[in-house]
Structure formats: C-alpha cells, structure tokens
N, C-alpha and C positions, 0 to 999 in steps of 0.2 A: 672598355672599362670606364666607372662614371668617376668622369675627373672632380678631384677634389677642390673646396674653392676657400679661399684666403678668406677666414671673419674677422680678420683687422679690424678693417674699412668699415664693416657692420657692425661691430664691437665699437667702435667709438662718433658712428651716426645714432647709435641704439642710446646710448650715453649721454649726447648731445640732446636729442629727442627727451629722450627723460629729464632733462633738465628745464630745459622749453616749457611740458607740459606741466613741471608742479612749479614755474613761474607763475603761468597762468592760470591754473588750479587755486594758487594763494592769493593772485588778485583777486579772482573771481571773489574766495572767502572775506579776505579783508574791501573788498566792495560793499562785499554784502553787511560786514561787520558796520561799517562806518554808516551805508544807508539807515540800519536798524539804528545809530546810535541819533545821527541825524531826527530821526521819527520818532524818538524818549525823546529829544528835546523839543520837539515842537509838540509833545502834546503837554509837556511840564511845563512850558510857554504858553498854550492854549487853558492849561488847567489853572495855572497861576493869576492869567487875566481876569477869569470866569469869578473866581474867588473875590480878587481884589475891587468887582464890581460890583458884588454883594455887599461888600464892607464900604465901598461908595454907596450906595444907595438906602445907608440907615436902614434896612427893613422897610423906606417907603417906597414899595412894587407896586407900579400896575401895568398896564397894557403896554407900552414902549420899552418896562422894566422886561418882559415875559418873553417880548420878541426877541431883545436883548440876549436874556440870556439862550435860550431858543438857537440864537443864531449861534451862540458860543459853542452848544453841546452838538450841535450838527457837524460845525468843524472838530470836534474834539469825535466825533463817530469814525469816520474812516480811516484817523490816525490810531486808535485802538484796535481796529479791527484791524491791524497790518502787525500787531503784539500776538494775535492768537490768547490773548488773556482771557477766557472766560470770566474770572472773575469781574475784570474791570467792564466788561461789557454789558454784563447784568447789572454791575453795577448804574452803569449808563443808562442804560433800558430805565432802569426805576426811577433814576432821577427825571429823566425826560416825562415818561407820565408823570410824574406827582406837579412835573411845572405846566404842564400841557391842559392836567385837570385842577391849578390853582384857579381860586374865587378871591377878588382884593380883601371882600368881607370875614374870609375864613384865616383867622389868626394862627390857627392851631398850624392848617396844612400851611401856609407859610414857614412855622418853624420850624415843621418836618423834612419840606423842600429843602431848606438853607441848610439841616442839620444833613440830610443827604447828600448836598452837596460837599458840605467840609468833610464827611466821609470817605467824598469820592475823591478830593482833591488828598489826602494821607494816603489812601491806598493806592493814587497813581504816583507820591510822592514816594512811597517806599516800596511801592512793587518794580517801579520803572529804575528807581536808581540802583537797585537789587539787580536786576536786572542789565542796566549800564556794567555794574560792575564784570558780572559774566561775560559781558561783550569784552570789554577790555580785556580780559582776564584771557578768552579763547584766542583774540588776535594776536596777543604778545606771542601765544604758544604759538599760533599757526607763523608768524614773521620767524620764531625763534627756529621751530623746524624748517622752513624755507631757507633762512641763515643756512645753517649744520649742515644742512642736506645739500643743498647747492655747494657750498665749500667743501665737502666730501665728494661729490661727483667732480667738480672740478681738479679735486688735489686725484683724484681716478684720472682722471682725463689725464692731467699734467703725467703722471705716474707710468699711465699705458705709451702714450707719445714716447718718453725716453727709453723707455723698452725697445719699441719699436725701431725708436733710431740706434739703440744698440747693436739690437738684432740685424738693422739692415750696414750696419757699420762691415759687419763680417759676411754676408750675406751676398751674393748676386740675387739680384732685384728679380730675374727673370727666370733663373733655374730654380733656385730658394736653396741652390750649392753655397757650401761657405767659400768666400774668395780667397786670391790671390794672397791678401796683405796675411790671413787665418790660417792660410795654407804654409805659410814661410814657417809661424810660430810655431803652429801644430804638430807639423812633421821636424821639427828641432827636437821640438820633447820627445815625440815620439822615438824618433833614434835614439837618442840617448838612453831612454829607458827599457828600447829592445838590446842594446848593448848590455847594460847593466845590469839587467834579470836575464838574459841570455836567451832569445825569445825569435825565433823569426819574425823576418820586417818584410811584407813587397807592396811594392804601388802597381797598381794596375792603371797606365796611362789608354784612354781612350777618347777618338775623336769623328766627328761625324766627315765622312770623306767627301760626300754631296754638296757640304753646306753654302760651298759657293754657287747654287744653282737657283735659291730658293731667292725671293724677294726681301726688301728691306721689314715690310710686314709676314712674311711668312716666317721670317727667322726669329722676330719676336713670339710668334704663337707657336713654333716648333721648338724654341727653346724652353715653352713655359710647361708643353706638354711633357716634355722628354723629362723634363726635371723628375714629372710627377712620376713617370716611369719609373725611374731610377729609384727614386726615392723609395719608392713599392717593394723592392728587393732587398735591398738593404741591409746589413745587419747593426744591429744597434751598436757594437764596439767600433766598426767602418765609420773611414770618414770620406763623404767624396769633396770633393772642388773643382771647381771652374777656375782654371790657372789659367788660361785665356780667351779668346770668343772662340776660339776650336779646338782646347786641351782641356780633355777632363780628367782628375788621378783619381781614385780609390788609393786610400790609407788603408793597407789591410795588417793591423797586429796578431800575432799567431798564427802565421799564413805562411807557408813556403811556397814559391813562384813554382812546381810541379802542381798545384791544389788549384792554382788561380781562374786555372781552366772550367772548374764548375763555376763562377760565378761570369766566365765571359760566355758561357754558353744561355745560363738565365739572362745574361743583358740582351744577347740577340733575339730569344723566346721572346722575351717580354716586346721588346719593341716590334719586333713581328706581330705580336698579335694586340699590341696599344692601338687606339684610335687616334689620329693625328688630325682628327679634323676636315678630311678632304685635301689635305697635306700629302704629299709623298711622302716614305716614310725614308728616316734616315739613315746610312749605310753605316754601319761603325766596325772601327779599326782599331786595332789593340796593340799594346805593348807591357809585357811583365817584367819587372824587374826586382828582384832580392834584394834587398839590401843588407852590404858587406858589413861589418860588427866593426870594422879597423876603418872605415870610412867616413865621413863627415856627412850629416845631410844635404850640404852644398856640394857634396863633390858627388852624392847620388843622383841628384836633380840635372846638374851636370850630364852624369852621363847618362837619363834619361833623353833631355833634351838633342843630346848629340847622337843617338840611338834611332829618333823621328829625324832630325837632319838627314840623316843616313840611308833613308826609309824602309828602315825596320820596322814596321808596324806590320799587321800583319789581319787579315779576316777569318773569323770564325772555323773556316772550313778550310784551315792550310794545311 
C-alpha cells in the first residue's frame, strides 16, 4: 500500500518560500523603480544645465559655445534612451542636428536651435516628472502589497503553527493516534453518553506482542507505518489511541463486544498484507471489552488494564 505522507512540513516550507520569493520580487521592482527615478533626475539635471548655459551665453555661440552644448546633448542621449520615450528622443535627434549644422553667421537657425532647445527642456520637464509620478505612484502599491501580503502569509504561518501544536497537543507524534491525555477525556464523554442514550460502549484494546524485538529506529518507523494502517480501516465515529508505547484502544460507539470481532479480523488482513518497509511485520493481540452502563469509565479502564495483567489478550485465531 503507498503510504501516505504528512504535508505539514511542506505546507509551511511552501509558505515560507512564497514569502521569500515576493521579498525578492519587490526588491527587484522597487530597485528598478528607484534606478528609473534616479535616471529622471539626472537627465532634469543634465537638461537644466543645458538650458541654463544658453541663457549664459546671451545668444553669443560659436565654436566652444557648439562643443559645449554638443557635449551636454551627448550625456543627455543615453539617459533618454533608458526612458523608452520616443517622443523625447526625436526630440533629441532634431535638436542635435539643427546645432551640428549651425553657422555663427546664420541668426535665424540660431533661434530655431535655442527655441528647440527650450522645447526640449518642457517636454523633459513634464514628461519625466509625469513620469516620476507613476513611479512613485507604482512603488507605494508594490511596498503596499508586499506590506499586506507578507503580513497575511505570516499571520498564515503564525495561524498553521498553532494548529499544529494543537493537533500534536492530543496527538502521538508517531502513530498520528490521539494520546493518552485525549483518551482520558474522550472516553469520559463517551460513557456517559452511551449510558444516557442507552447505546452500547466497547474498547477493543490491542497491542503489538513482538515489539520488544525491533530496534530503537525500527520501532520509530514501525510505529509510523502501523499508524497509517490502522488508520485505513477505520470508521469515522471510532476513535483509536495510543495509551502507551504498547497499548493501543479502539473507542467503538454502537458496538457490542460480540460485533468487535469483524474489525479485529480487518486489523490482522490489513497488517498482513501492509508493507512495513523491510520490517517484520507485527504480531497483534487483542482484548474486547463492553462497557457496563452502571460503571464509571475509570472503573472500565481498570478493568481493562487488569484483564492484559492477567494475560487475557488473546490472537486473531483463538
């Protein structure tokens, strides 16, 4: 049989993972957001200069004026080019020829350059900070959703854990039977409530009679298969536990200890034909007992216990 496997552990690495990766997802974005804002201000820095050294130079241009500016629109080139602006790049483009092919003599293309220019500098002035603002505008959201998100997977996180430690509060770790402390409460109610609706009660006490043969690690992986055995049979109104490292009960409601015998006959099928790993498989020994309507469930448990003392237990085929 393909044993079933606990997604806990996966359930809250899967969780952890996902939180990791949209850390790093949002850095990546707000990297990217801060470099793109970065590169608006050096070209509204580079375009600002450009400007303010036309209005230094009175309109008197010439050959150190052209370099000048020249050198200004070259660095101002692959700072736009990293905008994806069409616009501003054509814009670019025109302005470079028109200073490329200025004449000191030609008054007119002078004005046209300069007026090009002051073009160029409004449309990087209000495209780029149009621009800035979108940036700003997406970061908040991406920080905002990294916020939310991350505090939601974590209050998951926090939320799955105490489950978890619930779950294993009542739990044996190894069969995934609810324990001892579950078993006291459980079967309290339980008798009382077969007294009170008038309902037959029996436990079917059963224990592996080999178990002292097996090693310190064999008895960890023979207890974790058997669980799963047991558990395969099952009826959903049962309840089993692990009342100690070698008593197991079956809580059966509705049940008269003449009936119990079809489900000790399933426990022996089952584990006969369960795969244990390379494991010997384990010998199991039974004990049924009714429980009395006039009796307490400490005085049933009782004389359950003193019934295995007595070694009344008994194999499949008695």
């Amino acid at each position: 049989m393909k044993k079933r496997i606990d997604k806990s552990p996966l359930t809250i690495t899967t969780t952890l993972y996902i939180i990791v990766v949209l850390l790093f997802v949002s850095f990546y974005f707000i990297n990217k957001s801060f470099t793109a804002l970065e590169n608006n201000n050096n070209i509204l820095h580079k375009s600002g200069l450009l400007k303010g050294y036309l209005d230094e130079t009175h309109h008197q241009i010439g050959k150190q004026q052209i370099i000048k500016i020249s050198n200004y629109l070259n660095d101002l080139k692959p700072l736009i080019e990293q905008t994806s602006n069409k616009k501003l790049l054509d814009s670019l483009k025109k302005l470079s020829n028109c200073w490329d092919t200025y004449q000191n003599s030609s008054i007119e293309q002078q004005r046209v350059c300069i007026s090009q220019t002051n073009s160029l500098d409004y449309y990087i002035t209000r495209d780029i900070h149009s621009e800035q603002k979108d940036i700003t505008n997406k970061l908040y959201i991406i920080l905002s959703i990294t916020i939310f998100a991350t505090l939601y997977l974590i209050y998951f996180v926090r939320l799955f854990m105490e489950y978890q430690i619930n779950k294993n509060a009542i739990r044996d770790h190894l069969t995934g039977f609810y324990n001892k402390l579950y078993f006291d409460e459980h079967f309290n109610t339980s008798c009382a409530r077969a007294a009170r609706n008038d309902y037959p009660l029996s436990t079917l006490s059963f224990n592996i009679s080999n178990f002292s043969q097996y090693t310190v690690n064999e008895k960890e992986s023979l207890l974790q298969t058997f669980g799963e055995a047991i558990k395969s049979i099952k009826r959903a109104s049962d309840t089993v536990c692990r009342y100690d490292e070698n008593h197991f009960i079956f809580v059966l409601p509705h049940t008269e200890a003449d009936n119990v015998h079809i489900l000790e006959k399933r426990i022996t099928e089952t584990i006969k034909d369960y795969d244990f790993n390379n494991i010997s498989k384990p010998i199991i020994k039974f004990l049924t007992i009714e429980y009395d309507h006039k009796t307490s469930a400490q005085e049933h448990i009782l004389k359950v216990e003193k019934s295995i003392h007595q070694g009344l237990m008994y194999f499949i085929d008695r």
